[in-house]
N, C-alpha and C positions, 0 to 999 in steps of 0.2 A: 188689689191691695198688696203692697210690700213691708216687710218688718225693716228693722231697724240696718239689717245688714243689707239689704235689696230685694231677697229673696223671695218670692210671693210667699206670705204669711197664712196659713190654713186655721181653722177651727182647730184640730189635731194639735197635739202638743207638741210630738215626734216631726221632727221633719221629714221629708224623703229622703231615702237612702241617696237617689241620685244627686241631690241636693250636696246630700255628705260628703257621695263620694268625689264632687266638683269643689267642694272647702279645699281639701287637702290629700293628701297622697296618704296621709297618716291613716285619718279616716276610713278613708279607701280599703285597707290593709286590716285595718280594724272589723271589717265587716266582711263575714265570710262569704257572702251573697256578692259586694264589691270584689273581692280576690277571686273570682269565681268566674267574673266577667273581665277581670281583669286580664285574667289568665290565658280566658277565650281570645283575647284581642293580640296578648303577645305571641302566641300560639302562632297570630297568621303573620307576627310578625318575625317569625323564627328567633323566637328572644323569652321564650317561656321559661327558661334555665334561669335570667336573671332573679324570678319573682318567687321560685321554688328554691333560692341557694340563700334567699331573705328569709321564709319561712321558717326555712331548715336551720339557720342560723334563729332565730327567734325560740323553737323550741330546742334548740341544744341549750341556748343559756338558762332552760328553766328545769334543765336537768341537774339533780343533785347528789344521784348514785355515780361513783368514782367510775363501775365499770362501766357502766349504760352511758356514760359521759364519755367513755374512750371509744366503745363501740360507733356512738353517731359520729364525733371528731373525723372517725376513719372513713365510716361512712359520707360524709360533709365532703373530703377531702379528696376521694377516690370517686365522687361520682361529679364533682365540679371544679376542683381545683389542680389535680392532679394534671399532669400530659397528657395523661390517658383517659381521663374523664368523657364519659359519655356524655355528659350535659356540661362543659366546659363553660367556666365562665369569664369573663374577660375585666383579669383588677391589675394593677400594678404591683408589681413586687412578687408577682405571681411564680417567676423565676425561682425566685430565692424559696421560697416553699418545698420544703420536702417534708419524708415522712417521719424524721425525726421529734419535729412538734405533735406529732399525736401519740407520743410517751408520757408526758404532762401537761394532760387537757386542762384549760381552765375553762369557767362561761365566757369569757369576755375574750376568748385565743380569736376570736373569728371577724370580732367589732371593726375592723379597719377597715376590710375585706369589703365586710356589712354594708357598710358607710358608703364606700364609692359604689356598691351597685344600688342602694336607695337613691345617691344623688346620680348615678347613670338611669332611673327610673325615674326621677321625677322632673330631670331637666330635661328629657329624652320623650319616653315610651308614653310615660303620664300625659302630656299636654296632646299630644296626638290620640290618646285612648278617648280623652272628653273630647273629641273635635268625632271619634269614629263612629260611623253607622251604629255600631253593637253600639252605645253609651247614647244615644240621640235614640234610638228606637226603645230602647229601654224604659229612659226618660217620658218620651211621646205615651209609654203604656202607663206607667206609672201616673203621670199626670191627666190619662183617661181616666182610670180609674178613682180616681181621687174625687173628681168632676162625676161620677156617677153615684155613689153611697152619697156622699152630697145632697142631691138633688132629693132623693129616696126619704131622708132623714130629715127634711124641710116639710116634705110630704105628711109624712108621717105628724113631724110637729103640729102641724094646719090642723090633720085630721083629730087630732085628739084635743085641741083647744077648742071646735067648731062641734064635737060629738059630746061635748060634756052635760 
């Protein structure tokens, strides 16, 4: 049985997280269990930096203390954007970036940046992540498991309609 969008449709209301995190790269990112696996995959694919300089960028803009907003900006800056970046990440205009912009942080200083490594993730890393072992084997337990309490909870139903 499939619902409306194709997806096999369960008794559960929730869908599978794998399910989710194959909708969308958003999704994906939304759930920490997804960013998690995600992480695993880029990891082998020596590109963990894109998906940690997202994050990093995601909770700078939910900072609202002025210092702690200059602190991460440097932070942000000095471990992925900078020359000297240990976790270097690869955006355009990256050149022109010095450290002058982390005098007047704003939330949104980082959004361009942001931009092209989500769309370098999800035109890129993303389609190959749902094709990769880790995300199929996942999947494959996931939808063991679902196939098992199932089967248990039919049981269950029979036996209390038939013991009444």
């Amino acid at each position: 049985i499939h619902g409306s969008d194709g997806s096999p449709s369960s008794s559960q209301q929730n869908p599978k997280s794998t399910a989710k995190w194959a909708a969308s790269l958003e999704n994906l990112l939304e759930d920490p269990e997804g960013v998690k696996r995600f992480r695993e995959f880029l990891k082998k694919e020596f590109s963990e930096e894109n998906v940690l300089f997202w994050l990093a960028c995601e909770d700078f803009k939910k900072t609202q203390d002025k210092k702690q907003m200059q602190e991460k900006a440097k932070e942000i800056y000095m471990t992925f954007l900078s020359s000297k970046a240990s976790s270097q990440v690869n955006v355009e205009g990256q050149s022109r970036l010095n450290e002058k912009i982390l005098e007047e942080p704003h939330p949104l200083m980082f959004q361009k940046l942001q931009d092209q490594i989500f769309n370098l993730m999800k035109y890129d890393s993303y389609s190959r992540f749902l094709k990769s072992d880790l995300f199929l084997k996942h999947k494959r337990t996931e939808e063991e498991e679902e196939d098992a309490p199932d089967a248990q909870t039919a049981a269950k139903r029979a036996s209390r309609i038939y013991n009444t």
